[in-house]
C-alpha positions in Angstrom: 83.0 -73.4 56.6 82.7 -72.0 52.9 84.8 -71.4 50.9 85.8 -67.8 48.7 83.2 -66.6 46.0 80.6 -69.9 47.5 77.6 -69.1 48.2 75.9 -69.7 52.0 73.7 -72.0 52.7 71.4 -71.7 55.7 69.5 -74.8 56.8 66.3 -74.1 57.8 65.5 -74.7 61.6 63.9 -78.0 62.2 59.9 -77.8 62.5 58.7 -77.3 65.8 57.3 -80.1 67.7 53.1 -80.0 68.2 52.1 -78.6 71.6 50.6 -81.1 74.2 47.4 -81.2 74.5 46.4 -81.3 78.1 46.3 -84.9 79.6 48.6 -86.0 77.1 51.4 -88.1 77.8 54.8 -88.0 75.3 57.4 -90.2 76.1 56.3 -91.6 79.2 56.5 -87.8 80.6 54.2 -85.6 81.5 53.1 -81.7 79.5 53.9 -80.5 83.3 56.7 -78.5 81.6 54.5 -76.9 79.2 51.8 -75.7 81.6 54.5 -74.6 84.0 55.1 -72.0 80.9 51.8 -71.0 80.6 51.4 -70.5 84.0 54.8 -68.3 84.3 53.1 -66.0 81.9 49.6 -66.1 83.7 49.4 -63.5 86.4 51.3 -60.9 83.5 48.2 -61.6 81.1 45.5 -61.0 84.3 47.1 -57.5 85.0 47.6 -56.9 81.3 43.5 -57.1 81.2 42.8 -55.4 84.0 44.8 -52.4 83.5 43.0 -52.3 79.9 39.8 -53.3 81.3 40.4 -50.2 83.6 41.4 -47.9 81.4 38.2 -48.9 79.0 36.0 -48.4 82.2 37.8 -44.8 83.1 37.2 -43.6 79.3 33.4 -44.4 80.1 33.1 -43.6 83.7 31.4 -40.9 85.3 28.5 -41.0 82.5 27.8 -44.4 83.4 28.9 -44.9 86.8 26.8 -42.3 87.9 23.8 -43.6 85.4 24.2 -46.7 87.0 24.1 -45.6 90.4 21.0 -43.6 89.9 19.1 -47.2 89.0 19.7 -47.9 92.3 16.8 -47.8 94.7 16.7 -44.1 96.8 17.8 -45.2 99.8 20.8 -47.5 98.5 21.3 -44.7 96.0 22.0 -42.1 98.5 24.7 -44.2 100.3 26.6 -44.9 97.7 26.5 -41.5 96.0 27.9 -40.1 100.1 30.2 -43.2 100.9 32.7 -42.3 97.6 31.8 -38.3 98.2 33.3 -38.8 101.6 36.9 -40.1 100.2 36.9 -36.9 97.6 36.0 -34.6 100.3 35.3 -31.5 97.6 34.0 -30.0 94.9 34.4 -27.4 92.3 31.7 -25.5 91.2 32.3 -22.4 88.7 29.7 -19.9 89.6 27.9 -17.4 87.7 26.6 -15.4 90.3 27.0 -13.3 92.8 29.0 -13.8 96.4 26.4 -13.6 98.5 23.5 -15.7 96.9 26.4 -17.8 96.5 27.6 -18.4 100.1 23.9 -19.2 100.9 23.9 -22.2 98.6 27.5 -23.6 99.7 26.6 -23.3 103.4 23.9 -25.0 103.1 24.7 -27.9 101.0 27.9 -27.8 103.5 26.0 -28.1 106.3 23.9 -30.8 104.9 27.1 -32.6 103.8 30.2 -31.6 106.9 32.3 -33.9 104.9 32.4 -31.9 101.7 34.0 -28.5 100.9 32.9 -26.5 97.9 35.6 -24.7 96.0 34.2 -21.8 93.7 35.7 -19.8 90.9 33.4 -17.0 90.1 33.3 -15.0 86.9 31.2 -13.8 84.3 29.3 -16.4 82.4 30.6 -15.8 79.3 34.3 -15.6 81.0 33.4 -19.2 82.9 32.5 -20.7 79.8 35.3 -19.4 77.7 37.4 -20.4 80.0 36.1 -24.2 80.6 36.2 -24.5 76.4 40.1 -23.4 77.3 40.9 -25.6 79.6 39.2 -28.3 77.3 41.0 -27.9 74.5 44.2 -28.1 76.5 43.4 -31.5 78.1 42.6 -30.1 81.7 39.6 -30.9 83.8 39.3 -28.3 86.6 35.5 -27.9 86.6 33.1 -30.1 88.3 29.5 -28.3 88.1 28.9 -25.1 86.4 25.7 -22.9 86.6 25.3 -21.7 83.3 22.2 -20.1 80.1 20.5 -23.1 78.7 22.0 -21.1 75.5 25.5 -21.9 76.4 24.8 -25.6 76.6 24.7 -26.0 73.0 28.0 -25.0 72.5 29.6 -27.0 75.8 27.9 -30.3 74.0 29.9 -29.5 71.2 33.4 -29.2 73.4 32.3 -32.8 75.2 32.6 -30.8 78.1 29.1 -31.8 79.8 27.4 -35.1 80.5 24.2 -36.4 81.1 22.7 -36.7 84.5 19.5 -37.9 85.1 19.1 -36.6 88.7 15.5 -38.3 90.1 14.9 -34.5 91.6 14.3 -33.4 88.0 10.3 -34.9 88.5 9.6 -32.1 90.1 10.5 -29.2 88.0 8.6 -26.9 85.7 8.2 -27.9 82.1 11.3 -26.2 80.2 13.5 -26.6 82.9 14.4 -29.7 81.9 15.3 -31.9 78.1 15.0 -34.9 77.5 18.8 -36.4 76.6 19.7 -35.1 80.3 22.3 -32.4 80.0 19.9 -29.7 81.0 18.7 -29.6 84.7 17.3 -26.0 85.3 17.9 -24.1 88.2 15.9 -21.0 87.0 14.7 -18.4 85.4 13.6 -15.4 85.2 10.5 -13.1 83.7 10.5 -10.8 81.4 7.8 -7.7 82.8 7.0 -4.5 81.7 8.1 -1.6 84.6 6.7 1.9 84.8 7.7 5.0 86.6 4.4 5.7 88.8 5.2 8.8 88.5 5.5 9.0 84.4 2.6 6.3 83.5 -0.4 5.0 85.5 -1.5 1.6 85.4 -4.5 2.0 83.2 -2.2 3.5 80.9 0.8 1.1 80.8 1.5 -1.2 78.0 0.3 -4.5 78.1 1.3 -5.9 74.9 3.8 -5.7 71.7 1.2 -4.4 70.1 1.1 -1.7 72.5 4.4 -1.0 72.7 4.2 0.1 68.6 2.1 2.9 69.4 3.4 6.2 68.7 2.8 7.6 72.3 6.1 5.4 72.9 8.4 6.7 70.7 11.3 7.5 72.6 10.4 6.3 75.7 11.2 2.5 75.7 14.2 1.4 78.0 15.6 -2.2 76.8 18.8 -4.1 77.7 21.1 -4.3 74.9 21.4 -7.9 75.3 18.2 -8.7 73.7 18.5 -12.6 72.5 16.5 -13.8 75.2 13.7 -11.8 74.8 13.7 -12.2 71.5 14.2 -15.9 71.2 10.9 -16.2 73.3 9.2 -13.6 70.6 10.1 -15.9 67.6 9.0 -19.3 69.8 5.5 -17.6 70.3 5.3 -16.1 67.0 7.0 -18.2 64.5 9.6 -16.5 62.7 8.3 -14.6 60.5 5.8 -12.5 62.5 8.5 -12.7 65.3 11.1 -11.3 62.9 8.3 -8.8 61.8 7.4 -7.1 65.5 11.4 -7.1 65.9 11.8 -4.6 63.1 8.3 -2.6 64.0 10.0 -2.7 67.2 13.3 -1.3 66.5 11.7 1.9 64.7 10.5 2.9 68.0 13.7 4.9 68.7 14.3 2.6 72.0 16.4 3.4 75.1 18.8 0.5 74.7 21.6 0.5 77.6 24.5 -1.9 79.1 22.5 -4.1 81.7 18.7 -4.7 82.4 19.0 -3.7 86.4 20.9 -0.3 85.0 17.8 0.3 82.8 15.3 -0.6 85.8 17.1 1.8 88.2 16.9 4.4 85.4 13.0 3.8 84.8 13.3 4.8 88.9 14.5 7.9 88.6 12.8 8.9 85.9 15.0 9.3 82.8 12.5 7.0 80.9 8.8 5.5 81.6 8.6 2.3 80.8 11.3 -0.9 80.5 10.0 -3.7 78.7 12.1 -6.6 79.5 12.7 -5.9 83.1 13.5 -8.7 85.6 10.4 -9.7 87.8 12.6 -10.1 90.6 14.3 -7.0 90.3 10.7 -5.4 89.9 9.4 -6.6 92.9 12.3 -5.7 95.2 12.2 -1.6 93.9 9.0 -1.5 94.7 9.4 -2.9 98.3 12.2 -0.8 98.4 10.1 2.6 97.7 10.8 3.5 94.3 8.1 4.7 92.2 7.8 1.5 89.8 5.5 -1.3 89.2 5.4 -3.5 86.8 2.4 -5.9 84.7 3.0 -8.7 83.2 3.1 -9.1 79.5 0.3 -10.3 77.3 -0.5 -12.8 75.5 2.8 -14.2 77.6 5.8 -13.9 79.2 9.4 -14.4 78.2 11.3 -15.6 80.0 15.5 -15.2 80.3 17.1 -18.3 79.5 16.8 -21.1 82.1 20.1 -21.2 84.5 21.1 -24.8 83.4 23.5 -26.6 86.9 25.6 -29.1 84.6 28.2 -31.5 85.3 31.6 -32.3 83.8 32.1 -34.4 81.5 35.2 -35.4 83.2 34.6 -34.4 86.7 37.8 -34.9 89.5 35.0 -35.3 92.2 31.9 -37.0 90.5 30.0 -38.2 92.9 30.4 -34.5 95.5 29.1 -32.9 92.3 25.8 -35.4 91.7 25.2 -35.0 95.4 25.8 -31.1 94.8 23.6 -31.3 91.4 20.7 -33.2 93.9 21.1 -31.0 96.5 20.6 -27.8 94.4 17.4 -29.1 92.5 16.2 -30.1 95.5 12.9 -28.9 97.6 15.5 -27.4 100.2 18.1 -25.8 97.7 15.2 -24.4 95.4 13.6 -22.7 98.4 16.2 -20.8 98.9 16.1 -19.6 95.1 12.8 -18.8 96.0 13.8 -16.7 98.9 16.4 -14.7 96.4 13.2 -13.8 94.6 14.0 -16.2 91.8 11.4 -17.8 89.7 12.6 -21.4 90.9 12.2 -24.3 88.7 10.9 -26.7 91.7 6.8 -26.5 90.4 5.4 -27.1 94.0 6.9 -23.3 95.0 4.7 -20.4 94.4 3.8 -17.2 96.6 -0.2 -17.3 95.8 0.0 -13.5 95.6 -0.1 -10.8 93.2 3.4 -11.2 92.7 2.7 -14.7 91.5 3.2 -15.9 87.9 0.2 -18.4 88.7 -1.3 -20.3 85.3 0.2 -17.4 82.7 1.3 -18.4 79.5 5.3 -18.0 80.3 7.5 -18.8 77.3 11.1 -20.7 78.0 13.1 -20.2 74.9 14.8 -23.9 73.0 18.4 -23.7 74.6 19.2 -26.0 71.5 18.0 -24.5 68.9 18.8 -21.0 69.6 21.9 -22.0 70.8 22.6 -23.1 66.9 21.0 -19.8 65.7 23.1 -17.5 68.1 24.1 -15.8 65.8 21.5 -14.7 64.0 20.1 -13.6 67.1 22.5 -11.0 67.5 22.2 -9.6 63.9 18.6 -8.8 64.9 18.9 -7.5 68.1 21.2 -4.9 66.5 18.2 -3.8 64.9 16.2 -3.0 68.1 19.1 -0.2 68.6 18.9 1.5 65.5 
């Protein structure tokens, strides 16, 4: 006790005895009480470090899980990748295309896989992509796979919305269909021709080159989509910028048909409303004519653009990672790229070619840099604006 106005004084605690070191005897007793401790406390530190351990390995995950899985050799490879696919039993791909070129793909890959189901969103890609940045940004993770332009990746690399994958199918595609960090697996692409109304234009007289597309005789009689950037990306990759830049502007004083949608201009070339189109798809080109329309087509010289490459990409943080690298095989595979071929797609698969007159064969074909148009984007769309002038 202490009395009014004195001050407390606290005694300090006395100095903790030293630990036991093990073996060590005090007292004639043993540290048994001491180790009893440390063992009370053990199995709370072993889950403590395995839920962190767990956590650190989730953060990494699909990246590296699926990186290490492809190290594997094929055959143990290809188990593993369907043994953990079978307990996630779908996948979600958001598709840029249409529903029936779509339900080919699924059923097949369904068929190849009966225990996996593919969900599909389709949209626009531009509405897909906005929407994946969306759900990024808000900390959900719907998407597993996503066909999309090898433009658009630039931008999803950005929003850590993709990852690498370094599927052992991409040996067999074209050159451009593929980079080398391992975001970009192509699907692919499409040419970029020159159609003519029959009718309107002979062969001997349809243009074969930018050059002759500058002529006078065409003034006025150019059809073009109004989305341009592809065509002109692979301009400015042939020709360097400035000479690319250069044709652009000769270009745009030729008073060109521009309109919303390159099969809309093709069907007008058709009927007639102007001769020539000069970045129609080959595809599209091939199946008028087949179809009886007075078209046909050349292609361009000294090469061919060629639309953006149709990137198949994975989330960065898929729900079902290992249904979408079996999906992502599956596509890029001989089987899935065939039937791209039968869609009268230029596939990215290099073995598949028709050997006709149809056939690209050994032309120079121009893919444009995904990356670095994809930082230019911009800038691409102020010059295309002069092509409509």
């Amino acid at each position: 006790m202490r009395r009014q106005g004195q001050k407390e004084t606290r005694v300090p605690p006395p100095p903790p005895k030293s630990s036991p070191v093990a073996g060590e005897e005090r007292g004639g007793g043993t540290i048994g009480a001491t180790i009893r401790d440390r063992f009370h406390y053990l199995p709370i530190l072993v889950l403590m470090g395995f839920l962190l351990g767990a956590s650190n390995v989730e953060a990494a995950t699909a990246e590296e899980t699926l990186a290490g899985i492809n190290r594997l050799p094929p055959a143990e490879r290809q188990a593993t990748l369907m043994r953990e696919a079978k307990k996630e039993g779908v996948v979600i791909w958001y598709a840029a295309m249409n529903r029936e070129d779509l339900r080919q793909f699924t059923s097949a890959f369904e068929a190849e896989y009966p225990f996996l189901k593919v969900e599909v969103l389709t949209s626009g890609p531009q509405s897909l992509l906005n929407r994946i940045l969306t759900e990024y940004r808000a900390g959900k993770y719907t998407y597993d796979t996503l066909n999309v332009r090898s433009s658009a990746l630039y931008t999803l690399k950005k929003a850590n919305a993709v990852m690498r994958y370094d599927t052992p199918n991409r040996k067999a595609l074209r050159a451009g269909f593929y980079d080398k960090e391992g975001y970009m697996n192509g699907l692919w692409a499409s040419l970029l021709v020159y159609l003519f109304n029959t009718h309107q234009v002979s062969r001997a007289q349809a243009p074969k080159s930018i050059d002759d597309l500058l002529e006078p005789k065409w003034r006025g009689k150019l059809g073009m989509d109004k989305d341009a950037d592809d065509w002109l990306a692979a301009v400015l990759d042939f020709y360097g910028d400035d000479k690319g830049k250069q044709m652009a502007r000769a270009l745009g004083t030729q008073k060109l048909q521009i309109r919303n949608g390159r099969s809309l201009v093709s069907q007008l070339v058709a009927a007639g409303e102007f001769p020539v189109q000069i970045d129609a798809h080959h595809h599209e080109a091939v199946a008028l004519r087949k179809a009886g329309a007075p078209v046909d087509y050349v292609f361009p010289e000294p090469f061919i653009p060629v639309k953006a490459v149709s990137a198949f990409v994975l989330s960065s943080q898929p729900s079902h990672p290992y249904a979408a690298a079996l999906l992502v095989d599956f596509m890029l595979s001989r089987k899935g790229q065939e039937i791209a071929y039968r869609q009268n797609r230029w596939p990215a698969h290099k073995e598949l070619a028709t050997g006709g007159s149809d056939d690209v064969g050994n032309r120079k074909t121009v893919v444009p840099n995904g990356d670095k148009w994809g930082s230019r984007y911009e800038e691409l769309v102020q010059l295309s604006g002069l092509l409509g002038r």
